[in-house]
C-alpha positions in Angstrom: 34.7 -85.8 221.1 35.8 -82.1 221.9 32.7 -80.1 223.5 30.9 -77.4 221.5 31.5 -73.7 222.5 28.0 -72.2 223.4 29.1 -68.7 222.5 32.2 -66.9 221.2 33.5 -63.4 222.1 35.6 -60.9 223.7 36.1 -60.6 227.1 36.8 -57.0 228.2 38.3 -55.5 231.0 38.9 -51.6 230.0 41.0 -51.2 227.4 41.8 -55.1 227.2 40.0 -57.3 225.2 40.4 -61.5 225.3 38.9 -63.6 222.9 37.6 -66.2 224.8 34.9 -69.5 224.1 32.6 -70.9 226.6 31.4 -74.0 227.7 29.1 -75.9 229.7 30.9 -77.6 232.9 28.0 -79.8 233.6 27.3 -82.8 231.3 24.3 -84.5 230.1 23.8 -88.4 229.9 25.5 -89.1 233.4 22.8 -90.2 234.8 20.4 -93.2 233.9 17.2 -91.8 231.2 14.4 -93.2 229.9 12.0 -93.3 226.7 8.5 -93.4 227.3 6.7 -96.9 225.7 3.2 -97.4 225.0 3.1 -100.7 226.5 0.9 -102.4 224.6 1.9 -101.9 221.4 5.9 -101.2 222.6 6.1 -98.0 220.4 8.1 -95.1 221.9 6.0 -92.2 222.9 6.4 -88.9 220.6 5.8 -85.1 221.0 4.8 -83.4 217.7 4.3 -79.9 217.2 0.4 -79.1 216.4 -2.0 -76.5 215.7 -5.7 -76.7 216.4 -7.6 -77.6 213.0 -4.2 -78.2 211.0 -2.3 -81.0 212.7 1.1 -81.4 212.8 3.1 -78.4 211.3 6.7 -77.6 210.4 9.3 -76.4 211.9 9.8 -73.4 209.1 6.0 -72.4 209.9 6.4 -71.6 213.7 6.9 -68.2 214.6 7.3 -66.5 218.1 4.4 -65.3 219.9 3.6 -63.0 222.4 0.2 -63.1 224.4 -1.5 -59.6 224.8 -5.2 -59.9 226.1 -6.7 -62.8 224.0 -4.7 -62.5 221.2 -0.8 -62.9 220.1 1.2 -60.3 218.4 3.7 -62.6 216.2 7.6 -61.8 216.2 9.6 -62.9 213.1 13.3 -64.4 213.5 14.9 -62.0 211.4 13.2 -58.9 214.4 14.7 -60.9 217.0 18.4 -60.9 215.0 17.8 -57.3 214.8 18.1 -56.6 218.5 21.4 -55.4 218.5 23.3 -55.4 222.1 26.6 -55.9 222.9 26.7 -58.2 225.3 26.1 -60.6 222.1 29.8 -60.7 221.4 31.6 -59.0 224.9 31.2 -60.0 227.9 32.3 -57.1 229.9 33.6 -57.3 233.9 31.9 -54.0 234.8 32.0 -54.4 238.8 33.8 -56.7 241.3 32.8 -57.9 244.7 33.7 -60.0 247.6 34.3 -63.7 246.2 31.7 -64.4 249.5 29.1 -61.3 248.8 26.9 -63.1 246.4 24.1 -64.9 248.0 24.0 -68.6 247.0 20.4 -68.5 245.5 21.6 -66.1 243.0 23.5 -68.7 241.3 23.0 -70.5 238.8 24.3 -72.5 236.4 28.0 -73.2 235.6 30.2 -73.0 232.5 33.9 -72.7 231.9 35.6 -69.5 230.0 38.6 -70.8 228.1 41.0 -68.3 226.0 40.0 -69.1 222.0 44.1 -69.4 221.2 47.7 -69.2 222.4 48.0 -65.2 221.4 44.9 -64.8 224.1 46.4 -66.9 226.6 48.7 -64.5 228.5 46.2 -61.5 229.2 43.5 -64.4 230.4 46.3 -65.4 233.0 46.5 -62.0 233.8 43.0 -61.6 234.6 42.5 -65.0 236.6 45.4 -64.3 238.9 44.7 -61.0 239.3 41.3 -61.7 240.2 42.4 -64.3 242.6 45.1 -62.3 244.2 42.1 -59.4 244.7 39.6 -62.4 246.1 37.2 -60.6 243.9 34.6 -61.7 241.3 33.8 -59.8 238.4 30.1 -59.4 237.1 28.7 -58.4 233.6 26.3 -59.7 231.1 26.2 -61.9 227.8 23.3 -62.7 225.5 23.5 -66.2 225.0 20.3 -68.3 223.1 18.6 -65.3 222.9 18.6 -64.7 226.7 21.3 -61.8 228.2 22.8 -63.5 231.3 24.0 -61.5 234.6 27.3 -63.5 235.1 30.1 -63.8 237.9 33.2 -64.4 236.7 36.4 -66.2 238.9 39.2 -67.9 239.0 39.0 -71.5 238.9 42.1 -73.9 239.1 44.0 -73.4 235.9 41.2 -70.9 234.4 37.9 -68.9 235.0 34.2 -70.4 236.1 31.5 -68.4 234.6 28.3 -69.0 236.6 25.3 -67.4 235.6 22.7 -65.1 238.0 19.4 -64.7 238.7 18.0 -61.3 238.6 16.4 -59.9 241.5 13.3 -60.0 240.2 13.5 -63.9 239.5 13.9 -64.2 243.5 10.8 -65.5 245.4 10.8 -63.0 248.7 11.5 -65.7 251.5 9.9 -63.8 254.0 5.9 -64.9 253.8 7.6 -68.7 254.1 9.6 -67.9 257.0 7.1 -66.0 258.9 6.4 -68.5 261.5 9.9 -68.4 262.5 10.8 -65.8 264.5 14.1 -65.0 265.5 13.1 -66.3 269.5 16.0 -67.7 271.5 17.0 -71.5 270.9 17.6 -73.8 274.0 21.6 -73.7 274.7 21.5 -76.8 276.0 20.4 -78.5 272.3 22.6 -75.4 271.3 25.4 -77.0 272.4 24.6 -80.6 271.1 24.1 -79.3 267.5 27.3 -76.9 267.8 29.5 -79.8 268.7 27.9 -82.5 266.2 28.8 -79.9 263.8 32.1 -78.9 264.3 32.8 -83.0 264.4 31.4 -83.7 261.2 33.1 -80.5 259.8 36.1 -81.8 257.2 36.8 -80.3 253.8 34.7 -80.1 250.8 35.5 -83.1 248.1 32.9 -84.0 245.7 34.0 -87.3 245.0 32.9 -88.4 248.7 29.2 -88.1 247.4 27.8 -90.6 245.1 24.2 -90.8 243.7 23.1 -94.0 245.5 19.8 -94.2 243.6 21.3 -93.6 240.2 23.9 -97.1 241.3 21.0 -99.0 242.5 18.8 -98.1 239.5 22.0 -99.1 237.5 22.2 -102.8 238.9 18.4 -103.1 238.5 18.7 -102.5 234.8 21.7 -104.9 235.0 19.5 -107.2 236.3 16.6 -107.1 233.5 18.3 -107.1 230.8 20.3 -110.2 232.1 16.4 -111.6 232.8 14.9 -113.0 229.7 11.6 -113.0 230.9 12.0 -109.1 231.4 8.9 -107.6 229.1 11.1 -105.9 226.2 9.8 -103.7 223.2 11.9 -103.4 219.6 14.1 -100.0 219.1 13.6 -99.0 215.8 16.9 -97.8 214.3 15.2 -95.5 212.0 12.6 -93.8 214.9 14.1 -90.6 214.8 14.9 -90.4 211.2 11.2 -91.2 210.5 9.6 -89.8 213.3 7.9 -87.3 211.1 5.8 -89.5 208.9 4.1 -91.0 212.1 1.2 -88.5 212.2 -2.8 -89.2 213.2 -4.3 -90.6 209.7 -7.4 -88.0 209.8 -5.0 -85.1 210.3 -2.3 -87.1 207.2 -5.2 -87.2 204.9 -7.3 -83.9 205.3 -3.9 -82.7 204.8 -3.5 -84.6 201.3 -7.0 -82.9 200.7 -5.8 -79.6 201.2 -2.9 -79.9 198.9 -5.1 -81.8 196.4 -7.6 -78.8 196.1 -10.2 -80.3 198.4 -11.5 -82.8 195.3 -15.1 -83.4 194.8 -17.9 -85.0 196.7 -17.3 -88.2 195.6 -13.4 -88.2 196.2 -13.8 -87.2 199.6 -16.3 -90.5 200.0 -14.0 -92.8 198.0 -10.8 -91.6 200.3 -13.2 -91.8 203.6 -14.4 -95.1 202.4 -10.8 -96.4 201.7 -9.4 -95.6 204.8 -12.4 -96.9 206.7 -12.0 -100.2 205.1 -8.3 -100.4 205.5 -8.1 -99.2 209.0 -6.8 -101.7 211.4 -8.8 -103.0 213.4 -8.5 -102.6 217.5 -6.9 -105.7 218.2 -4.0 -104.7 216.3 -0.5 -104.0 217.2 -0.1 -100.1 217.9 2.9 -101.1 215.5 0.9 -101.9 212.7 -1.2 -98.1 213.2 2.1 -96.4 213.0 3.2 -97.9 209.9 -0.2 -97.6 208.1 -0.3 -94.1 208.9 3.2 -93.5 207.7 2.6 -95.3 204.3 -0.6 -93.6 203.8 1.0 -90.2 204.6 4.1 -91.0 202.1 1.3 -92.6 199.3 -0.4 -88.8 199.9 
């Protein structure tokens, strides 16, 4: 399955434009994850999205916020769209520097720039070998889920590695961590020992020569349990995500049903409280069961 471009634009350099699509160059899912199970009743652990005195809400209801003092000022999608910048659809190489200039902890995180079709593809080969015979990286900036980027852009094999920056003001200052180590004279003699350990362990860089040892050994342990049929195992409900909605707290599913009901007398409100008092289950009961119930109640609402 072909990757998803994350955003789609123009790259600019003067007078040239490129229309270009990016991507991420690191994938999810290559390591080992987990769910998180209630162990005694084997249900998967959900995160809802709640408000103090409603409950769950929708997703349509949530707005932005932003704290001032004890109180938010609310920001509507639509005033976000509204921002209008450029860097939206170009990302513009507005300065170049030394390929080595950058300090590491600037960087980021990765993604590949990749010309959007054939008619793009010979000023992009212009740009990537240019930049390469140059040695130089070009910087500029791209809003990209609604966050502008500082970027460094380079050459890398057969096309350009976009890698995105920190701002300066994201950088912890080092120096109140470092204070205890002032720049006194080390002992040549252990000098020495480290210089030549160094310069013998010194080889080209190849990814491939690291593997994630704990990620292989986690590997064979799962092998192992689910070979084991003794190992303690919980059902995966097909439908969980589908349905994951309907599994709300059954006080917060049925004051809701109130609400929408126009509150109802006295003597509804008893009748409901009674009902769900007598058909709660009962403690020893399978967290399965409390999930369902709720569900059915919520769908009955």
């Amino acid at each position: 399955m072909a990757p998803r471009a994350l955003w789609k634009g123009q790259l600019r350099l003067s007078l040239v434009s490129i229309p270009v699509e990016i991507f991420s160059a690191t994938k999810t899912g290559a390591r080992v994850s987990f769910r998180q199970i209630h162990e005694p009743s084997g249900e998967r652990i959900r995160y809802q999205k709640v408000a103090k005195g409603v409950g769950p809400v929708k997703s349509d209801d949530i707005v932005k916020g932003y704290e001032v003092g004890d109180e938010y000022v609310l920001i509507e999608p639509e005033e976000l769209e509204e921002i209008r910048l450029e860097t939206k659809r170009t990302l513009e190489l507005v300065q170049f520097v030394d390929a080595c200039e950058i300090p590491p902890l600037y960087f980021d995180k990765p993604y590949y720039i990749v010309a959007s079709d054939d008619l793009a593809a010979d000023a992009y080969r212009v740009v990537r070998d240019a930049l390469r015979s140059a040695d130089k990286v070009g910087l500029g900036q791209l809003t990209m889920r609604g966050k502008e980027y500082l970027c460094a852009i380079k050459p890398c094999g057969d096309g350009l590695l976009l890698e995105t920056l920190h701002y300066a003001d994201e950088i912890r200052n080092a120096d109140p961590l470092f204070s205890g180590m002032e720049d006194a004279e080390s002992d040549e003699e252990l000098l020495d020992v480290a210089t030549t350990l160094i310069e013998k362990k010194t080889k080209p860089f190849h990814a491939e020569a690291f593997e994630d040892s704990y990620d292989e050994a986690l590997r064979k342990l799962l092998d192992a349990k689910v070979r084991n049929k003794k190992t303690p195992r919980a059902s995966a409900d097909k439908d969980e995500d589908s349905d994951g909605d309907n599994v709300v707290d059954l006080m917060s599913a049925l004051k809701q049903s109130l609400k929408e009901e126009g509150g109802g007398s006295s003597s509804r409100r008893k009748a409901s409280g009674s009902k769900s008092s007598s058909s709660k289950p009962s403690s020893s009961g399978s967290g399965r069961g409390k999930s369902k119930t709720a569900s059915s109640r919520k769908k009955a609402s």
